[in-house]
C-alpha atoms as one frame of an Amber mdcrd trajectory, in Angstrom:
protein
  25.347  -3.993  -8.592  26.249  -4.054  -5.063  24.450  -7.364  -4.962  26.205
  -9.386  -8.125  29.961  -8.220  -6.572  29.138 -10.060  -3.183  27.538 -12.783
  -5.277  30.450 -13.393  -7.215  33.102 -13.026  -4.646  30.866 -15.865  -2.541
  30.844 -18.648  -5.348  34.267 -17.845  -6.089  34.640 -18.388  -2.530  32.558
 -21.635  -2.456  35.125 -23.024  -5.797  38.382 -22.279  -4.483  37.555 -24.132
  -1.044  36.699 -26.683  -2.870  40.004 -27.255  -5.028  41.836 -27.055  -1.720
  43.470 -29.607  -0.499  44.333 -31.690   2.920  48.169 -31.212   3.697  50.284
 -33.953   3.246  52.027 -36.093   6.061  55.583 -35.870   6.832  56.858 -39.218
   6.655  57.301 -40.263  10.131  53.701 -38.783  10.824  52.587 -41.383   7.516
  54.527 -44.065   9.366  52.437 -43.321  12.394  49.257 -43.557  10.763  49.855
 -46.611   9.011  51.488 -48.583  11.639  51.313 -50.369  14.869  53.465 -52.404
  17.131  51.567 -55.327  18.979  53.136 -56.798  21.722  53.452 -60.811  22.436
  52.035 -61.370  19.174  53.121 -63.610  16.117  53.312 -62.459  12.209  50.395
 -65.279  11.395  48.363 -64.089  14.340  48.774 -60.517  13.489  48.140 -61.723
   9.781  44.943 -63.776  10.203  43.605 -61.071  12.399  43.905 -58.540   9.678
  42.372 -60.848   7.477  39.313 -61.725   9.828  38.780 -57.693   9.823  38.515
 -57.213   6.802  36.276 -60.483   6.371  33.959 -59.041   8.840  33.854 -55.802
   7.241  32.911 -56.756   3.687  32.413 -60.335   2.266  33.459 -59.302  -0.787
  36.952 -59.301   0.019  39.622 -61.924  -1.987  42.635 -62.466   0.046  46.390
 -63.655  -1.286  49.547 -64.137   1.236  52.857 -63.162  -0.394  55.984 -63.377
   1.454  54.764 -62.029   5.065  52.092 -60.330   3.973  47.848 -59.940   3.707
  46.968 -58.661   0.275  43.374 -57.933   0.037  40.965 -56.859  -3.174  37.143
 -56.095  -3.275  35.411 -54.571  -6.187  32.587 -52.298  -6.313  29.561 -51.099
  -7.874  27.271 -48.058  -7.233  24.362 -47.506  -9.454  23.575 -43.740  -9.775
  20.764 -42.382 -11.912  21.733 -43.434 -15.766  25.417 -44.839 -14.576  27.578
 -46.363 -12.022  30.352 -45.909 -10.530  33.205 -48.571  -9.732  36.512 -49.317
  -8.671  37.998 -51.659  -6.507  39.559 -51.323  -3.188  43.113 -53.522  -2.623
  44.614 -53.242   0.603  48.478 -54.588   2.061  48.945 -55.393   5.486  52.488
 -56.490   6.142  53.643 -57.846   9.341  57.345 -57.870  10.715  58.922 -59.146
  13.991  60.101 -56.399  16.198  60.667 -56.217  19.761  59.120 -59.111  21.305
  55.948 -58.986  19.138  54.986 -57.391  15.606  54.865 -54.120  13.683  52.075
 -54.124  11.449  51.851 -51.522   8.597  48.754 -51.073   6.163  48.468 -49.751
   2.708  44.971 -48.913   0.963  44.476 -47.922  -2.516  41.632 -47.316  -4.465
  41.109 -47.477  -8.413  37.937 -45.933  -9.410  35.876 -44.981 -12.126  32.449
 -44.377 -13.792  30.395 -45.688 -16.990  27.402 -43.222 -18.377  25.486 -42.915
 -21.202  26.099 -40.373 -23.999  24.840 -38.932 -27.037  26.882 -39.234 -30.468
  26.516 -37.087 -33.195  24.214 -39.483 -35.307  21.452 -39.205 -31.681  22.542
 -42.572 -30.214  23.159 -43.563 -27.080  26.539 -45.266 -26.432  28.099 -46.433
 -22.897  31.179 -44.087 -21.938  33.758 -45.547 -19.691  36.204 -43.485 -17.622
  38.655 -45.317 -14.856  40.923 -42.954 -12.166  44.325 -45.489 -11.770  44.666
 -46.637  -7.874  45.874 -43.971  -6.144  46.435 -44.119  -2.200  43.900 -43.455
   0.264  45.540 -40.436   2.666  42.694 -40.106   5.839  44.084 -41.165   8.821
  40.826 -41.848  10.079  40.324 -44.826   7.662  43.901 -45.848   9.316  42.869
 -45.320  12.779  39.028 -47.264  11.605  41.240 -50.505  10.799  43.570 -50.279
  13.915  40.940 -50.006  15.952  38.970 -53.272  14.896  42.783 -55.025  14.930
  42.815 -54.089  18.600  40.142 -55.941  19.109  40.774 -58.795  17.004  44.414
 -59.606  18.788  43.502 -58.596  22.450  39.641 -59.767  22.483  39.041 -56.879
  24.977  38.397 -53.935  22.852  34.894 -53.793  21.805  34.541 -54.244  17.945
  33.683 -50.945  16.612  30.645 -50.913  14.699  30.510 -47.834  11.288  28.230
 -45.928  13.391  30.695 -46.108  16.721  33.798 -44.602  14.866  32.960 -40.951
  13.594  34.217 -40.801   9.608  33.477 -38.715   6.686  31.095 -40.600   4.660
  33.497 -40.710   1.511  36.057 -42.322   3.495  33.365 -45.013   5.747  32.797
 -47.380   2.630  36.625 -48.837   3.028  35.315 -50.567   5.971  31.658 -49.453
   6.172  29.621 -49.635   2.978  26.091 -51.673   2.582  27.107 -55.189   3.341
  29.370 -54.286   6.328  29.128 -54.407  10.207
């Protein structure tokens, strides 16, 4: 008896640390994370460094310019045992004079989802499709990740962080670390 009461009391534990949740950012602390002021530097050259990032992180990326601005898309694909998972990651770097230089300020979202097979009534298989819509990506380390390699792209004396140089959880490494990246 003694036995099933700890039991219980530890997986009910285990589920309720799970469902809990990182706090959220005031918004000057979000404004910190997701922005940066770069001295002696233009909009285009804080633009086309943001870009080259990004390029050198992942390939895959497909890259528009509206009005001041670096929007950035890259799907992907994970194949798990009998389904996948995808989404695609789209990213907004905007760049504004201020101060003798530039702010730059970065947005990530993600839109995500998952295709399995499942069984209808009748025995057959059919594909299943389920899609999460874009919702924003929160870990200031991903922030921090990007910042990082934009130091280096602008001032050419930071060394370019490599995924296993910057320490991130691994659920949060594929927006700049995944199979194809540096």
């Amino acid at each position: 008896m003694y036995f099933r009461t700890i039991f219980t009391l530890a997986v009910t534990v285990m589920m309720m640390t799970g469902c809990a949740t990182a706090p959220q950012l005031s918004r000057s602390e979000w404004h910190q994370v997701t922005t940066r002021h770069y001295d002696g530097v233009t909009k285009n050259q804080a633009l086309d460094a943001a870009r080259s990032v990004l390029e050198k992180s992942d390939h895959d990326f497909v890259f528009t310019y509206p009005d001041d601005q670096l929007s950035a898309s890259r799907e992907w694909w994970r194949y798990v045992i009998l389904s996948t998972q995808k989404g695609a990651d789209n990213w907004t770097v905007k760049a504004y004079e201020s101060n003798g230089g530039v702010d730059v300020k970065v947005s990530i979202g993600r839109q995500e989802g998952a295709t399995m097979p499942t069984i209808t009534s009748q025995g057959d298989f059919v594909s299943t499709d389920s899609m999460v819509l874009g919702k924003p990506v929160t870990n200031p380390q991903v922030y921090a990740f990007f910042f990082k390699r934009l130091d280096s792209e602008l001032d050419h004396t930071t060394p370019w962080l490599s995924c296993d140089d910057f320490d991130i959880d691994n659920k949060d490494a594929g927006y700049l670390c995944g199979v194809t990246s540096n």
